[in-house]
C-alpha positions in Angstrom: -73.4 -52.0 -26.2 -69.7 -53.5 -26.1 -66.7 -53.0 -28.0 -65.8 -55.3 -30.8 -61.8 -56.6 -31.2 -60.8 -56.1 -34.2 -60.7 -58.9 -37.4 -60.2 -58.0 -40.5 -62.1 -61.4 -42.0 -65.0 -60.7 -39.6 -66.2 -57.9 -41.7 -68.9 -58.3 -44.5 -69.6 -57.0 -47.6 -72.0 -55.0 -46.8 -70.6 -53.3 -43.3 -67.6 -52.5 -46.3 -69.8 -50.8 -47.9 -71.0 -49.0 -45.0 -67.9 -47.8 -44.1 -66.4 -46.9 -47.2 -70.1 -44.9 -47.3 -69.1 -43.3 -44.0 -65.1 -42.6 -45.1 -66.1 -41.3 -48.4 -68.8 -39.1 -47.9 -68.5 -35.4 -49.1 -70.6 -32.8 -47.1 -70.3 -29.6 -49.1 -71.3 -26.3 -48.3 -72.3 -22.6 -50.0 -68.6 -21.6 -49.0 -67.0 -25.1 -50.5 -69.2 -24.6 -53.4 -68.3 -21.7 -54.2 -64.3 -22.1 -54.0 -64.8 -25.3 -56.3 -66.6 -23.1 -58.3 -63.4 -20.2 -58.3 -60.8 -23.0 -59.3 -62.5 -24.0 -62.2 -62.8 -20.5 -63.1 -59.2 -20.3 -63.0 -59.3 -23.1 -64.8 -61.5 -21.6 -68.0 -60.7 -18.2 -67.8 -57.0 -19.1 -68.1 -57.8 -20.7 -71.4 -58.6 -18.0 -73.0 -55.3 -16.0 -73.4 -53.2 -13.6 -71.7 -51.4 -14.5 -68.1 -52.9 -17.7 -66.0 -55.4 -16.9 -63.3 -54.6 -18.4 -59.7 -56.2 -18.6 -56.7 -54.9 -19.0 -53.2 -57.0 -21.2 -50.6 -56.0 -20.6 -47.2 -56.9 -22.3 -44.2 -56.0 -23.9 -40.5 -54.9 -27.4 -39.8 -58.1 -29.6 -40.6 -60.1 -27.1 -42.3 -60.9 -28.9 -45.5 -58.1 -27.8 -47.7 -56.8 -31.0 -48.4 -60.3 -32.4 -48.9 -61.7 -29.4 -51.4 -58.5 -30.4 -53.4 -59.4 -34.1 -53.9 -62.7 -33.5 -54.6 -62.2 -31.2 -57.9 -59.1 -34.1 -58.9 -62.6 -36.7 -58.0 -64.5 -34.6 -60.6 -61.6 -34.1 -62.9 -59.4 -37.6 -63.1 -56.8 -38.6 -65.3 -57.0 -40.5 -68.3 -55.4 -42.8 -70.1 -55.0 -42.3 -73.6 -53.2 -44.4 -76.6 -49.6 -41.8 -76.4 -50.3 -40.4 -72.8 -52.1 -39.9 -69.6 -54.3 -37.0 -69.6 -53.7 -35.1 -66.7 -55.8 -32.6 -67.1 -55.6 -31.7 -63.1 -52.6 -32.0 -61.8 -52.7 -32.4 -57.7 -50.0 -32.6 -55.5 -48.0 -31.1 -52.3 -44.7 -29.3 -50.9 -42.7 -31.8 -49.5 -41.6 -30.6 -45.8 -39.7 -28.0 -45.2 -38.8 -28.1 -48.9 -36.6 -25.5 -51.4 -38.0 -24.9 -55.3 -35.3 -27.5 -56.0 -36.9 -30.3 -54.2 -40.5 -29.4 -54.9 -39.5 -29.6 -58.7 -38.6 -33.1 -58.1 -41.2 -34.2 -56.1 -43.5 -32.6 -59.0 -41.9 -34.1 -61.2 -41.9 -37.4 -59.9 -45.4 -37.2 -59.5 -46.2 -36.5 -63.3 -44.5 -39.7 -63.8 -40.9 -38.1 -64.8 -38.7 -41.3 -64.1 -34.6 -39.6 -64.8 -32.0 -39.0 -61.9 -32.0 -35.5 -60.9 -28.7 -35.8 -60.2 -26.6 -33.0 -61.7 -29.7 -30.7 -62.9 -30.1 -27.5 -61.6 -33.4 -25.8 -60.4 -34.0 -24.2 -63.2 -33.4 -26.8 -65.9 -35.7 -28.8 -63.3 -38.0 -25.8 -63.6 -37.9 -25.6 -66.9 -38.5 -29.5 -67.6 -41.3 -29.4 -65.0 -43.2 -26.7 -67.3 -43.0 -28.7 -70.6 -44.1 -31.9 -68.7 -47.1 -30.2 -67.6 -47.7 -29.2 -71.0 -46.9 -32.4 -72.1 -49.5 -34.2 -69.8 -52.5 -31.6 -70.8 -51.8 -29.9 -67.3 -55.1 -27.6 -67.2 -54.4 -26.0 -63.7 -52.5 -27.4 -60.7 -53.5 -27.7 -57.0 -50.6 -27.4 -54.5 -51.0 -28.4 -51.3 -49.0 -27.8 -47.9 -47.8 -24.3 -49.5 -46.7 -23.2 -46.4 -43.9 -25.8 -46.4 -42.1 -23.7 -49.0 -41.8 -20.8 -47.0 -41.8 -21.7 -43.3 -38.4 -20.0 -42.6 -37.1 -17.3 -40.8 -34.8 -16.3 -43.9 -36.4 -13.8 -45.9 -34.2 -14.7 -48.3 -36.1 -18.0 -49.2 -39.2 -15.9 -49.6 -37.6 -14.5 -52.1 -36.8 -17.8 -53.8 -39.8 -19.3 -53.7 -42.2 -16.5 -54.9 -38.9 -16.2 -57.9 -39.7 -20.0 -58.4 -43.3 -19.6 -58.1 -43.7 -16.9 -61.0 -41.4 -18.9 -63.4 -43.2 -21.8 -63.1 -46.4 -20.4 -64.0 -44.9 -18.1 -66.6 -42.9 -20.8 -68.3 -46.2 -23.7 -68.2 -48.8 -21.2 -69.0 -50.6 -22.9 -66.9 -53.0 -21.9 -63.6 -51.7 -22.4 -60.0 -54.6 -22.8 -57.1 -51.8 -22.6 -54.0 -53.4 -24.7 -50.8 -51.7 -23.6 -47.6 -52.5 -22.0 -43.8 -53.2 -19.0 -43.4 -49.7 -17.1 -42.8 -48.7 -18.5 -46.2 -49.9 -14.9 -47.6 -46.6 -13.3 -46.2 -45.2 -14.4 -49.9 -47.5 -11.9 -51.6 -47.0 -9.5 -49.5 -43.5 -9.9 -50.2 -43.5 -9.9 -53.9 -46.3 -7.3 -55.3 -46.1 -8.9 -59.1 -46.6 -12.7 -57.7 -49.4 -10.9 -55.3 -50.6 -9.8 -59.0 -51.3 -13.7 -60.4 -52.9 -14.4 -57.2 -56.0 -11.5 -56.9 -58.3 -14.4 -56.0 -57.8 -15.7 -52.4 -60.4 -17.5 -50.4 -60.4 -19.0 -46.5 -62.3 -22.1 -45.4 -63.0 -20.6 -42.0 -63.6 -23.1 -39.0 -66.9 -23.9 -37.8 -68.4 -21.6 -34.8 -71.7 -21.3 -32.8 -71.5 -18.4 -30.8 -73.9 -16.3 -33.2 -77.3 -17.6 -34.1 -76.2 -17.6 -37.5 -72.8 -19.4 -37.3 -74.8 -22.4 -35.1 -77.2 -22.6 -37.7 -74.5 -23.6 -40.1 -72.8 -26.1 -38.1 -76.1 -27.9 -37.7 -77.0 -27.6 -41.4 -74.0 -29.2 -42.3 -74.8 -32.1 -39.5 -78.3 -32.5 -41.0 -76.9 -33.1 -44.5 -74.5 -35.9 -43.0 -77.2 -37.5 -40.9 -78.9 -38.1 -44.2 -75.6 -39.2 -45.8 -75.3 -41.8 -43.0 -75.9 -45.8 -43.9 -78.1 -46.3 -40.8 -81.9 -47.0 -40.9 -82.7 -44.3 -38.5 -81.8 -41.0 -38.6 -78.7 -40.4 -36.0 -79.7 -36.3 -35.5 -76.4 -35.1 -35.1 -78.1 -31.6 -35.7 -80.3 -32.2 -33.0 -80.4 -30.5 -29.1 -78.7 -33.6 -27.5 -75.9 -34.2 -30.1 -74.4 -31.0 -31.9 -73.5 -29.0 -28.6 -71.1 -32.5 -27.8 -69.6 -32.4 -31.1 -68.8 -28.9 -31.8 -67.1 -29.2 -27.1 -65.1 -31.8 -29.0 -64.1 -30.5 -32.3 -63.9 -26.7 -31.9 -65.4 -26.5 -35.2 -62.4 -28.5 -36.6 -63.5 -30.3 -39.9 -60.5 -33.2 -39.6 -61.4 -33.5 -35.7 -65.3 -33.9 -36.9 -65.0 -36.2 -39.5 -62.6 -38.9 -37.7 -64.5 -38.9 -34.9 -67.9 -39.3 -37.0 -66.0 -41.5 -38.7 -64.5 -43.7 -35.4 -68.3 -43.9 -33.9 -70.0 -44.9 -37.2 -67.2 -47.7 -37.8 -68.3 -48.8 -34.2 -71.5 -49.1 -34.8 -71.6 -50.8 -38.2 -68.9 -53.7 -36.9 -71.2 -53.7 -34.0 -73.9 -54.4 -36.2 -76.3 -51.7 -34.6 -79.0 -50.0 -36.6 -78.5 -46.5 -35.1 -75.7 -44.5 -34.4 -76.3 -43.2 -30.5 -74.3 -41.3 -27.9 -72.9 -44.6 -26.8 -71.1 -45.0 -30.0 -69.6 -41.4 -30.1 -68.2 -41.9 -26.3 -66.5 -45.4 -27.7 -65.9 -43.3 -31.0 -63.7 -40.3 -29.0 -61.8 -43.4 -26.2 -60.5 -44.6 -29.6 -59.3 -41.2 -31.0 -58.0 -40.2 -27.7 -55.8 -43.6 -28.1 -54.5 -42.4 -31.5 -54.1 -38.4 -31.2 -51.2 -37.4 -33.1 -49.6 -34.0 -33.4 -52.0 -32.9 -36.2 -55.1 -32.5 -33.9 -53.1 -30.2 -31.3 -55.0 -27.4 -33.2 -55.0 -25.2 -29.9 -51.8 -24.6 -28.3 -53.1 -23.4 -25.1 -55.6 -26.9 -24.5 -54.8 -29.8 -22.7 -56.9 -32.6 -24.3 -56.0 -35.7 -21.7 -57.5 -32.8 -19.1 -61.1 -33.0 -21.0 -63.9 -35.0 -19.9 -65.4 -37.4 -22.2 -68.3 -34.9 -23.9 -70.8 -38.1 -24.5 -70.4 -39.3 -20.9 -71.3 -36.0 -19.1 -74.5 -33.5 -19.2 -74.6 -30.8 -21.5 -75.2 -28.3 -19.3 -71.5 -29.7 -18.1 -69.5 -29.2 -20.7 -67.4 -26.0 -22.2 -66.4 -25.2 -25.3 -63.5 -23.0 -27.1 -63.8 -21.6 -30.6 -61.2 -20.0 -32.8 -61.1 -16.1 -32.7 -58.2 -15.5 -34.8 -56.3 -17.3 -37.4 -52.5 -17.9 -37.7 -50.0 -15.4 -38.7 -46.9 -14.0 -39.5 -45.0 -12.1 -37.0 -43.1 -9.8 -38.4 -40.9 -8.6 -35.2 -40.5 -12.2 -33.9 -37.0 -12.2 -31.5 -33.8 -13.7 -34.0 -33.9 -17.5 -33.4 -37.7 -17.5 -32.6 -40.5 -18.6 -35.2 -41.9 -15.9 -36.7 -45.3 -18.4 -37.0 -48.2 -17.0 -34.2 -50.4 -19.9 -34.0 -54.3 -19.6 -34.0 -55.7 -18.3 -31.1 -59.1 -19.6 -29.7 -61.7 -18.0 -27.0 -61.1 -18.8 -23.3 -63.8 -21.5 -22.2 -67.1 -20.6 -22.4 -70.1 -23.0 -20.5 -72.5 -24.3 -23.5 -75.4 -23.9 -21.0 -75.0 -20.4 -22.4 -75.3 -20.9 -26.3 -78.2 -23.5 -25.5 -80.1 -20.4 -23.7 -80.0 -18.7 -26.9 -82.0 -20.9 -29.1 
């Protein structure tokens, strides 16, 4: 196998479509399923009188969050009609390290509101935010990057934001589904009436394979994208000599999963190979090790430059960590120091171990 330089014009119709296959593909799960199946809940329920429903979905870096949310905006898009877009699902997220103000604006720009801010306070801006949501058939909105409203060590913007949050949804009438890691529940703990509007809170947990049962998931899931794959045989990423490689890699991270899957299929296709093998993954993480960005640093404690290649070494070689507890919120974190405790993942363990156990 070699490795193909890049050009743009070299690539054919139909290895587009093969990638765009690969990118696009949506694996779901019982779990997925069923939040999708709570937001439009929200959704219904809310149309039916008395205070809007919400829902919180909480999860780590690269869980899915993100992901979940564009696939109920896929199944619910806007329309244009003769007076208006319909946007019946309105999908956006915080801005970083934003205040209500500036998430108003961003909203609002993102409904297609077009006037200078300047001058307007946050609540006009709250207010006008609410009847353009009306105004656009808003149905229910999905908020990413939550957390970006209340990363602080100011208690006092807490307050702010869960006071922003509750006038929002009281003034539109209109369902909130909040996106955001898992410390962003520290704003309902804070405020018992916005804790209220948000009874329903789900987590898109990580994948594991410690237990039987949580390895039997991760290679269900493989199976289903094997068969989602554009190749003309079967790559069995479920199988013996593949899953064990993916999950050393990923740590049961669904971003980390995907891109690499993603990197080694792209390889393959512009390769023109019929089969997506070992060979490809190994090519597939060189590349993401080229690019690794701050995002895929989901375990403070690893090194990754300090791993080995997992497609280039035995199985019975290779370690793995997965994640035993999810990020928090310290509450007696020193003045000065972030009161954010990141997720914390199991010391390496030899997969020679977990493959004893089949």
């Amino acid at each position: 196998m070699h490795n193909m330089a890049f050009r743009h014009d070299s690539i054919t119709e139909e290895q587009q479509a093969k990638i765009r296959q690969v990118r696009e593909c949506y694996i779901s799960s019982p779990n997925l399923d069923r939040i999708l199946a709570d937001i439009h809940r929200c959704r219904v329920i809310s149309q039916c009188g008395g205070k809007p429903e919400c829902m919180l979905v909480l999860g780590e870096p690269g869980a899915g969050k993100t992901t979940l949310r564009e696939q109920y905006l896929r199944l619910n898009p806007r329309q244009e009609q003769a007076e208006r877009t319909l946007i019946s699902v309105f999908s956006t997220e915080f801005p970083d390290k934003t205040v209500p103000r500036q998430a108003a604006i961003c909203f609002l720009e993102d409904l297609g509101h077009d006037l200078s801010p300047k001058g307007i306070s946050a609540p006009q801006l709250t207010k006008m935010l609410a009847r353009l949501m009306q105004e656009c058939g808003v149905e229910i909105s999905l908020l990413d990057e939550f957390q970006h409203l209340i990363e602080t060590k100011s208690y006092e913007v807490l307050e702010d934001a869960a006071k922003w949050l509750k006038v929002v949804i009281n003034t539109a009438g209109i369902p909130v589904v909040l996106f955001g890691m898992p410390y962003s529940r520290i704003i309902l703990e804070h405020d018992d009436q916005l804790a209220g509007r948000f009874m329903i809170q789900r987590t898109i947990e990580p994948f594991r394979i410690i237990s039987k049962e949580d390895r039997q998931n991760f290679r269900t899931f493989l199976k289903v994208f094997d068969e989602s794959l554009p190749f003309t045989k079967t790559p069995e990423l479920h199988g013996l000599e593949m899953y064990p490689r993916l999950f050393a890699f990923s740590k049961g991270n669904m971003r980390r999963l995907r891109n690499l899957i993603n990197f080694s299929a792209e390889e393959a296709i512009l390769n023109q190979d019929g089969e997506l093998t070992v060979e490809h993954f190994s090519a597939g993480y060189r590349f993401y090790m080229q690019n690794i960005g701050k995002k895929d640093q989901i375990d403070s404690n690893e090194k990754l430059q300090d791993q080995p290649n997992p497609f280039d070494v035995p199985i019975n070689e290779l370690e793995f960590r997965q994640m035993e507890l999810a990020s928090c919120w310290n509450m007696t974190a020193e003045k000065g120091k972030s009161r954010i405790t990141p997720a914390k993942y199991t010391r390496l363990i030899p997969l020679r171990q977990i493959l004893k156990r089949r």
